[in-house]
ZAZA-457321 format. One record per residue (C-alpha): x, y, z. Coordinates in pm, whole numbers, padded with zeros to 5 digits, always signed. Last residue first. Layout:
N
XYZ/...
***
This chain:
679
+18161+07838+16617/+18068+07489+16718/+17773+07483+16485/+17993+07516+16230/+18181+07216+16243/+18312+06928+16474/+18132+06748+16758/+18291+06605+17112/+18560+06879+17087/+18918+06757+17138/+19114+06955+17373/+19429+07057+17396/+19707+07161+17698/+20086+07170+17632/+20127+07492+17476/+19924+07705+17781/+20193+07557+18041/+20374+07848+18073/+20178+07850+18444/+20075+08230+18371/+19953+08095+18015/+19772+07790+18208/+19581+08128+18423/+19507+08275+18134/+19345+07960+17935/+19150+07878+18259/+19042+08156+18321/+18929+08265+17993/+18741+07922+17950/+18583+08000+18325/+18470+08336+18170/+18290+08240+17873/+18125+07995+18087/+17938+08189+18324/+18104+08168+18655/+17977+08071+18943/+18241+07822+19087/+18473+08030+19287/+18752+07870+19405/+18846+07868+19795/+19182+07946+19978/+19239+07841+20309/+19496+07574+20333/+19298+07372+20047/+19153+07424+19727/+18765+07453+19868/+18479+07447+19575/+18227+07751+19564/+17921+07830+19439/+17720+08091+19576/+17634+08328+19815/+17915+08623+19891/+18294+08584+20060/+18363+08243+20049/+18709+08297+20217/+19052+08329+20060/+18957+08432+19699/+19032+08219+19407/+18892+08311+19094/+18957+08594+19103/+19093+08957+19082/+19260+08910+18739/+19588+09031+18853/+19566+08865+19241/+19439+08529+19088/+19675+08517+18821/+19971+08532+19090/+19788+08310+19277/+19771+08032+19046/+20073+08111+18867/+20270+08064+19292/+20041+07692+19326/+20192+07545+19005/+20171+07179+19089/+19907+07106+19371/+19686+07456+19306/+19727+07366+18952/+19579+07083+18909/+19294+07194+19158/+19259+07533+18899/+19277+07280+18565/+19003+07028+18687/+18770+07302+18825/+18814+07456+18491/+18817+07172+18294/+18482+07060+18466/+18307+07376+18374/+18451+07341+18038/+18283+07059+17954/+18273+06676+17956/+18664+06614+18134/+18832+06269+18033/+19203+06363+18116/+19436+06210+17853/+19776+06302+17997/+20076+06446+17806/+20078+06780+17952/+19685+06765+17935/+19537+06634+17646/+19132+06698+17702/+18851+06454+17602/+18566+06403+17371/+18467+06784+17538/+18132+06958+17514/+17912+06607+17647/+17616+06463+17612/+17551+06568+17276/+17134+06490+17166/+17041+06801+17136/+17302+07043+16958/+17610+07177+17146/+17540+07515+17349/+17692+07823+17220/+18049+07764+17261/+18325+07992+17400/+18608+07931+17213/+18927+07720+17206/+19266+07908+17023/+19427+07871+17410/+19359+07540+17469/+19506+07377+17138/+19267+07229+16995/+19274+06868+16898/+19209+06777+16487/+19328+06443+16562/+19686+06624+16587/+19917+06448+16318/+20230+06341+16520/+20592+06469+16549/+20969+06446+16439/+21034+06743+16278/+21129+06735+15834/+20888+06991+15737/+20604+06859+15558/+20694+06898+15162/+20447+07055+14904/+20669+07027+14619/+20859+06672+14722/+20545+06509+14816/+20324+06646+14497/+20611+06449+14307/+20545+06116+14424/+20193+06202+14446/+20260+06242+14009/+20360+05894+13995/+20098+05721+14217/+19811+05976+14027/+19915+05818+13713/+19966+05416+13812/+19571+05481+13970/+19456+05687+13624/+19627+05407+13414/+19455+05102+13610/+19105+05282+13560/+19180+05244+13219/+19332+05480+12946/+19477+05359+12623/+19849+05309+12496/+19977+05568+12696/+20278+05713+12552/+20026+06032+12480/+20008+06094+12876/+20373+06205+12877/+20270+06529+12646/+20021+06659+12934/+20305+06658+13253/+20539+06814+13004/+20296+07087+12862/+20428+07222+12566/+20128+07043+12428/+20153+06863+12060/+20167+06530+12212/+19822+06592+12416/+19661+06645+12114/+19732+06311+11923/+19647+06124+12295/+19308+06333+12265/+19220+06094+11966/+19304+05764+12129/+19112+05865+12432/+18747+05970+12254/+18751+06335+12193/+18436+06559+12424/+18678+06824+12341/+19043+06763+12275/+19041+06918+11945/+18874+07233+12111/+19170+07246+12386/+19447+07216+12166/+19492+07616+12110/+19364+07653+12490/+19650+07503+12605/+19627+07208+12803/+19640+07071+13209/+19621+06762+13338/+19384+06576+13521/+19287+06214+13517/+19594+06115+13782/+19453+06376+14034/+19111+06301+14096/+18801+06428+13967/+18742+06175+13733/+18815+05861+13945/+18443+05827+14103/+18310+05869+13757/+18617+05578+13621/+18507+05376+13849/+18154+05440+13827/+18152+05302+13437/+18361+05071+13529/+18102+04924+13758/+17806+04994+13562/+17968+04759+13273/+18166+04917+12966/+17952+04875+12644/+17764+05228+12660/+18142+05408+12693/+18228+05255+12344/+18475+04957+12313/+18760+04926+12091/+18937+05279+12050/+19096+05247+12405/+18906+05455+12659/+18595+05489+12384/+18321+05782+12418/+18039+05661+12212/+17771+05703+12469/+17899+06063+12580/+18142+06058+12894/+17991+06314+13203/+18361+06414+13382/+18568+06310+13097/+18817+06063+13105/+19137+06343+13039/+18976+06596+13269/+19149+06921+13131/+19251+07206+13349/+19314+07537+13152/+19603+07739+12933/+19579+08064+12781/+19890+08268+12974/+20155+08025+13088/+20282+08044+13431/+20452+07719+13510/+20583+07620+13824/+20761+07325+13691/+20480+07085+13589/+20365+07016+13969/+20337+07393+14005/+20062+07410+13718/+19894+07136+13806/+19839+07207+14197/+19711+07551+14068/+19501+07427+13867/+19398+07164+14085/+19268+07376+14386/+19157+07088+14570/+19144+06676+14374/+18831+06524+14441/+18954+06244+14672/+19053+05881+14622/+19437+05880+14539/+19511+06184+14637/+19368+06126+14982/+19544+05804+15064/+19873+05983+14912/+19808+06287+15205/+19754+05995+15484/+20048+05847+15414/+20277+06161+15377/+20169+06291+15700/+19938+06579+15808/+20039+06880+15860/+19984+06997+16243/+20274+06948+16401/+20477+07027+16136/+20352+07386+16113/+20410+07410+16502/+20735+07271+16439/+20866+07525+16188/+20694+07816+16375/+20885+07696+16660/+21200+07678+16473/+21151+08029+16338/+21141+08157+16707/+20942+08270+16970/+20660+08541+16820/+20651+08250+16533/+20470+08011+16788/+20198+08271+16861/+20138+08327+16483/+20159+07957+16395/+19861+07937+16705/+19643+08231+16599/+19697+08110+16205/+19486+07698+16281/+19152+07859+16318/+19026+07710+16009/+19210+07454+15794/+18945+07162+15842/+19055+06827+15764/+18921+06621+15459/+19300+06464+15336/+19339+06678+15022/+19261+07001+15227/+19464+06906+15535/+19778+06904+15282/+19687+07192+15108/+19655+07401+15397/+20000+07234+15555/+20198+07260+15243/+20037+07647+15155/+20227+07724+15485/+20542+07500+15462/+20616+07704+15099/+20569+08028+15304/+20773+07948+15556/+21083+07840+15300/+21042+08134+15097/+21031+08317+15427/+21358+08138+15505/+21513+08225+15171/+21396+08565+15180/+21603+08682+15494/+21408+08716+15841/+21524+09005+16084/+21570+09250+15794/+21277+09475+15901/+21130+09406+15619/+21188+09023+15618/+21031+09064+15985/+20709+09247+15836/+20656+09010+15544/+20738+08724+15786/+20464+08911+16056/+20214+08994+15794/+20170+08642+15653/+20123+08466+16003/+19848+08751+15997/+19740+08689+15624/+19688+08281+15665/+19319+08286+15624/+19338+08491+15320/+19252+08259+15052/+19366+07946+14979/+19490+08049+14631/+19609+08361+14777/+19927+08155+14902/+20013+08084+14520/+20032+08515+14448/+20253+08497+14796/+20477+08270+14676/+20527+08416+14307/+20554+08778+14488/+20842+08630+14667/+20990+08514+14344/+20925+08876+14190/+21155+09066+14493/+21004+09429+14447/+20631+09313+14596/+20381+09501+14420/+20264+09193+14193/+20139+09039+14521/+19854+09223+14524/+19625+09169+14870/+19896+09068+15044/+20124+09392+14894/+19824+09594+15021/+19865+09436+15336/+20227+09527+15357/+20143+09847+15344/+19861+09836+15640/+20159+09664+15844/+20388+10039+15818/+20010+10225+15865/+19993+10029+16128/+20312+10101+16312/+20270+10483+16239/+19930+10483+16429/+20124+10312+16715/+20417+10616+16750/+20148+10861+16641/+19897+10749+16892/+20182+10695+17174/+20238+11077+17147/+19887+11183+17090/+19731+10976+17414/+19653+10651+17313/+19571+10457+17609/+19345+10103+17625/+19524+10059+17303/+19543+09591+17290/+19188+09614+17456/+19059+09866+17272/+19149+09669+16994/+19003+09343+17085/+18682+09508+17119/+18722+09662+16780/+18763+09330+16625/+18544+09157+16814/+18223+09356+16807/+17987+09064+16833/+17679+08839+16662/+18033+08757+16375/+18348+08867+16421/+18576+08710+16722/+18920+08744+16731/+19152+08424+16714/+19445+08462+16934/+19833+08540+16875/+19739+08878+16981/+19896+09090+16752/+19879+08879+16449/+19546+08782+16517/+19511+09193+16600/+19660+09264+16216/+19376+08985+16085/+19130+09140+16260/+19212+09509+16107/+19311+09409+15749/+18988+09230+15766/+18750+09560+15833/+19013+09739+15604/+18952+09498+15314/+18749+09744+15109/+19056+09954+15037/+19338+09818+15262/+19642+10039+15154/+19414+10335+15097/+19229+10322+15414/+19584+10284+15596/+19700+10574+15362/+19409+10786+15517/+19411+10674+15849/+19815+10792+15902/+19930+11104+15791/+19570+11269+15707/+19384+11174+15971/+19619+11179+16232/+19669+11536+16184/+19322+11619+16089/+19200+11444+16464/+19525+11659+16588/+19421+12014+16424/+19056+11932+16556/+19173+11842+16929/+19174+11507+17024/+18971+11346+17208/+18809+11090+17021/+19004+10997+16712/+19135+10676+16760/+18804+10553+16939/+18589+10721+16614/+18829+10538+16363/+18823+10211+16588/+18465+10189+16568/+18453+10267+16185/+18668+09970+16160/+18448+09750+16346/+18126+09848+16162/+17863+10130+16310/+17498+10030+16266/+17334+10079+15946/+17080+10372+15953/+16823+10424+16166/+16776+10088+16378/+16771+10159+16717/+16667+10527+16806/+16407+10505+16535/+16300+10158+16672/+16245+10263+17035/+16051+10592+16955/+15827+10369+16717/+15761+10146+16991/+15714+10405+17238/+15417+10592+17038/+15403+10935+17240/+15061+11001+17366/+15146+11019+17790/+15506+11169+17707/+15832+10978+17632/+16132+11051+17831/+16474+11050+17653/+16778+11053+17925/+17087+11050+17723/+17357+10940+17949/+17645+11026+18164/+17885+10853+18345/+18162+11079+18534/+17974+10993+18881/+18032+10616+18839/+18426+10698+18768/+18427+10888+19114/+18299+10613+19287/+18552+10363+19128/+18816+10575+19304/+18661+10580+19584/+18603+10223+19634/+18935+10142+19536/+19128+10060+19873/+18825+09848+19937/+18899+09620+19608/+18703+09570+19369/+18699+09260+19130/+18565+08972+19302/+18270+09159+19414/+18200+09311+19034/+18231+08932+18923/+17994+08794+19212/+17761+09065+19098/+17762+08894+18768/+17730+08583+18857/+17415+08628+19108/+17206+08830+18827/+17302+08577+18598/+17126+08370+18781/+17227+07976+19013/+17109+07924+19300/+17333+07717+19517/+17305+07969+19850/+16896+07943+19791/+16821+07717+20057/+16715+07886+20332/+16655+08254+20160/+16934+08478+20062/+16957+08858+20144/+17219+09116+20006/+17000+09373+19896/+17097+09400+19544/+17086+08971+19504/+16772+08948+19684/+16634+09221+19459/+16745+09071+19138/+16559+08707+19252/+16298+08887+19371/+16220+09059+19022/+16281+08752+18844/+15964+08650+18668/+15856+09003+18792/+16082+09142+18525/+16303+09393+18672/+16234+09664+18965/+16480+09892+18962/+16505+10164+19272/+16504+09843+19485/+16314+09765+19790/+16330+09723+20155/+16443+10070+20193/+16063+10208+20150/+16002+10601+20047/+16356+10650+19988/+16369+10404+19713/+16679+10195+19716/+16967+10086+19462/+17139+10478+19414/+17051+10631+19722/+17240+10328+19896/+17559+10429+19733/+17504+10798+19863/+17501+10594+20176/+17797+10349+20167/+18052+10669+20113/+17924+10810+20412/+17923+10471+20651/+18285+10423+20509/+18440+10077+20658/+18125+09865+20729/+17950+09959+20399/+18280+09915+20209/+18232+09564+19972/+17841+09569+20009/+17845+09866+19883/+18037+09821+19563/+17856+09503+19493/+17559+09682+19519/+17715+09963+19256/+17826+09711+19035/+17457+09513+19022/+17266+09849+18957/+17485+09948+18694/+17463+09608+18515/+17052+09658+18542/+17138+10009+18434/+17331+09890+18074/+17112+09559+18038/+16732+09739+18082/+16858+10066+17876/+16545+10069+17633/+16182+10079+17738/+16142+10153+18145/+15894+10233+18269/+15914+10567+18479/+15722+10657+18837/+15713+10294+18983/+15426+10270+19213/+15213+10071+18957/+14816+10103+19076/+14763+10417+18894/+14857+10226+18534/+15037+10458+18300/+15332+10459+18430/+15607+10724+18238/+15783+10636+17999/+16155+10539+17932/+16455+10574+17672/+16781+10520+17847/+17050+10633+17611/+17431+10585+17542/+17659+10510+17776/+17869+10852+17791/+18198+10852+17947/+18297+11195+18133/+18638+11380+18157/+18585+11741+18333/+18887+11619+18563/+19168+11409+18420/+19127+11060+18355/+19185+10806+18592/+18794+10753+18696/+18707+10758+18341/+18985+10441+18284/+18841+10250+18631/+18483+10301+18489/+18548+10147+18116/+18733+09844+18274/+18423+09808+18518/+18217+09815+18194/+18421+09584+17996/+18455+09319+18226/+18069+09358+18275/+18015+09345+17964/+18254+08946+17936/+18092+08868+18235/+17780+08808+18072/+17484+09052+18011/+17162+08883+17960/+16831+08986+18163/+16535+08911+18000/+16408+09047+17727/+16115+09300+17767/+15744+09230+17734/+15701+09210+18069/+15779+09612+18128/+16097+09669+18357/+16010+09910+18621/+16251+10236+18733/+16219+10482+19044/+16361+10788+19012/+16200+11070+19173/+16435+11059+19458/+16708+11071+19264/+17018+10854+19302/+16897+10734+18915/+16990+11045+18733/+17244+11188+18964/+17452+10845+18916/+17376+10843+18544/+17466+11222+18501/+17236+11351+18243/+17130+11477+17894/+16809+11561+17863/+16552+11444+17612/+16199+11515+17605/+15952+11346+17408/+15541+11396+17323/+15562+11779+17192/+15926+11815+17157/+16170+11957+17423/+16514+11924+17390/+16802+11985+17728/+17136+12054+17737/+17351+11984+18049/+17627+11760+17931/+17973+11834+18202/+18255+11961+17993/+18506+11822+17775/+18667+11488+17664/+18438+11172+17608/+18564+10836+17641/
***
């Protein structure tokens, strides 16, 4: 938001002008009249912009007066065809005044029977003077009527089911103003302002268009937040703030400061944040500070400076004083830093004093448990910290159990060392010999990976002799964990390409307890890697323990309120969802518009009082009469659900409104497809 006075300069240049404008004043002119060029995109704002734009409205609207919120620029030309009635063409801006548009019809459609006044300066803005019957914006003509029909309140016979994201979103703004609030979102409309760049008869649009779009590399998350924390205040406070707190945060995090800051609002949040095709991360922030006035800046600023410290201890473990807990957290790095906001809150909590370092010894041994765990048995470890971070906001048992929860078992984790690549196996060698840290030593395949010809398992026959199926038993077997071991790099060259009964005279010379007990065997078979990896899984169980709870492996099921809005599944999927786990019951639902149908009925019958207590916060779903065209499904004794939603919102809806329920920890769902083209 911008502090100050009203914009009102203006810059001439041979083929532009640009003029800096109220938005209202802008398009409630009579001059103004707007047409969207074919070649444009079509319209695509979800609910999610509009959320933010109503959100960015209501907090101009409650700032003091002289406040203003610029939206950027609106870059158009004017017509150059004498048979086009529209006076400007429009180039960039199509999402930000097409969204406008849609608010402020909602907006008059809401009070145009209760303030007449109000509802014509409203009417200035959507409708050309010269003809009422049409809009000041004239989209696409693909969907031109369908906008128009939507601005002007008229349906055809027939079209109440249609279905536009024109339709959704002005069902949103509907759903979310209230009469008693028209004015005030009024006088937040009137304190937008914009860059109004208008392009003369010769100017070359395209070039205007990509100058004001793509000079330099757009803004990054963290950047975001910098200019958000630092927007209105005065010099002496921005230098204030920059100094005391943004500089040692940059310092703390370095380069990492983009993943300091999503991993801090995981932590936060207890839900995953969104990075990649969005701003996320700063999103999310502005979300979590919608206020920061100086005094609650310096008190939050402070806090993240305090978590920004212990990131740098993350980052290099050899800072923490206590060296055992610097031990942990060097062996949690091996999996990288997925696990950093669970991380931040024990390191943060054991600072404090509210967690002593033998239970966040204990945590952090159950963390690299479950991540090795899943890793040796083939299941994914992403987006499993928003959840552990949630349940360690209740209480250390719940963090426990959540952990357990999803670790899988001591069957399935010897199944995987037996016949699996073994992960991260320096690291698993080194703690399984006594958490070792000796400098020059490296992992050693004791059947090599790629044997030469003459390579001999027992001195008596060569590698060429051995049939194709040893010879692939012992290739699939070389990987896993009973033919590694670990050896100094003093032995190493001795060892090299060696034949068995030779490396067995190396091996006894290591200091290496876990080496020097292969050199009592005789020779080495397929049969001696299998009785080797059984011995040493014995021992992998007691280091990386699951944590004694009573519980089930998960079948990689989501927990409802880490899911995410999908992009589509691939052609050929019939359905989003295998199934959903609700409370205990296996519901069979395809997609989230089922769920959410599904979940709001459920609800209506079991939790009615969450339903419409989430209902009045959120301003929707459930309304008491079907108050514009659309979808809608009846709950009973008067109240109706809303059914056009785009999906993002129905998942947020549904996950909120379980949350208000406290029911949120007992609902999952099991994707129909698993991997990347989920996310």
């Amino acid at each position: 938001m911008n502090s100050g006075t009203h914009l009102a300069s203006s810059v001439a240049a041979t083929h532009v002008s640009a003029t800096a404008v109220s938005t209202i004043g802008w398009l409630s002119a009579s001059e103004t009249t707007i047409v969207v060029p074919v070649y444009q995109r079509q319209y695509r704002w979800d609910i999610g912009g509009c959320e933010q734009l109503l959100a960015d409205v209501r907090a101009v609207a409650d700032a003091g007066a002289g406040q203003t919120h610029f939206i950027g620029s609106i870059l158009s030309t004017a017509s150059s065809t004498s048979d086009d009635d529209a006076h400007l063409v429009l180039i960039d801006g199509q999402q930000r005044i097409t969204t406008l548009m849609l608010l402020v019809a909602a907006l008059h459609h809401t009070l145009r029977d209760d303030d007449p006044d109000l509802a014509a300066e409203l009417e200035r803005v959507l409708v050309r003077s010269e003809d009422p019957t049409r809009t000041k914006l004239r989209p696409h003509r693909a969907w031109a009527d369908v906008f128009e029909s939507v601005v002007l309140g008229r349906r055809e016979a027939g079209e109440q089911m249609r279905e536009s994201r024109f339709d959704d979103n002005y069902a949103f703004f509907r759903s979310q103003i209230r009469p008693d609030e028209a004015a005030d979102i009024w006088r937040g409309l009137q304190r937008l302002e914009h860059v109004s760049i208008t392009l003369g008869a010769d100017a070359n649009a395209q070039q205007t268009f990509e100058s004001l779009n793509s000079t330099g590399e757009p803004l990054r998350d963290h950047e975001l937040i910098h200019n958000y924390v630092l927007m209105g205040l005065s010099h002496a406070e921005q230098g204030e703030i920059e100094d005391e707190y943004w500089m040692p945060i940059e310092h703390d995090t370095g380069e990492q400061i983009g993943d300091f800051w999503r991993h801090y609002l995981v932590m936060l949040t207890g839900r995953e944040v969104t990075v990649a095709g969005e701003r996320g991360v700063y999103d999310t922030f502005r979300a979590q500070f919608p206020r920061l006035d100086l005094a609650t800046l310096r008190e939050r600023a402070g806090q993240w400076r305090r978590y920004a410290g212990i990131y740098r201890i993350l980052l290099d473990p050899s800072r923490a004083d206590d060296p055992v807990i610097a031990r942990q957290l060097t062996y949690l790095n091996t999996f990288g830093r997925g696990m950093y906001p669970l991380a931040l809150r024990l390191l943060h909590e054991h600072g404090e004093g509210d967690l002593s370092a033998a239970d966040l010894l204990v945590s952090l041994e159950h963390v690299q448990s479950l991540l090795l765990r899943r890793t040796v048995v083939g299941v994914t470890t992403d987006r499993l910290v928003a959840r552990l971070c949630r349940a360690a906001t209740l209480s250390r048992d719940a963090l426990v159990h959540a952990i357990a929860r999803i670790t899988p078992s001591d069957e399935r984790t010897r199944v995987g060392l037996k016949y699996t690549e073994l992960p991260y196996p320096a690291y698993v060698l080194k703690r399984l010999a006594g958490d070792i840290d000796v400098p020059g030593i490296g992992l050693e395949h004791i059947a090599p990976a790629a044997p030469s010809d003459d390579w001999t398992p027992d001195g008596i026959r060569r590698w060429a002799d051995l049939s194709d199926d040893e010879q692939n038993s012992f290739r699939a077997l070389a990987p896993t964990l009973g033919n590694l071991t670990l050896l100094e790099d003093s032995l190493f060259e001795r060892a090299f390409d060696a034949s068995f009964p030779q490396k067995r005279a190396v091996y006894d010379e290591s200091a290496v307890d876990i080496t020097r007990a292969i050199a009592e065997t005789g020779s080495w078979s397929t049969a001696a890697i299998a009785a080797r990896t059984q011995a040493l899984t014995e021992l992998f169980l007691q280091v990386w323990r699951r944590p004694a709870v009573v519980s089930i492996d998960d079948d990689n099921l989501t927990p409802i309120l880490d899911a995410v809005k999908r992009r589509g599944w691939p052609r050929g999927w019939q359905r989003e969802f295998d199934y959903v786990e609700f409370r205990g019951e296996h519901w069979e639902v395809p997609d989230i518009r089922y769920l959410f149908n599904r979940i709001f009925k459920r609800l209506w019958a079991d939790s009615r009082q969450s339903v419409i207590d989430f209902s009045a916060r959120r301003g929707g779903p459930v309304y008491p009469a079907m108050a514009w065209n659309g979808q809608w499904d009846e709950l009973g004794e008067g109240r109706y659900l809303y059914m056009g939603w785009d999906s993002k919102y129905m998942l947020t809806a549904v996950q909120g409104v379980l949350d208000e329920a406290g029911w949120a920890s007992e609902v999952f769902v099991k994707y129909s497809y698993i991997g990347n083209a989920m996310k």
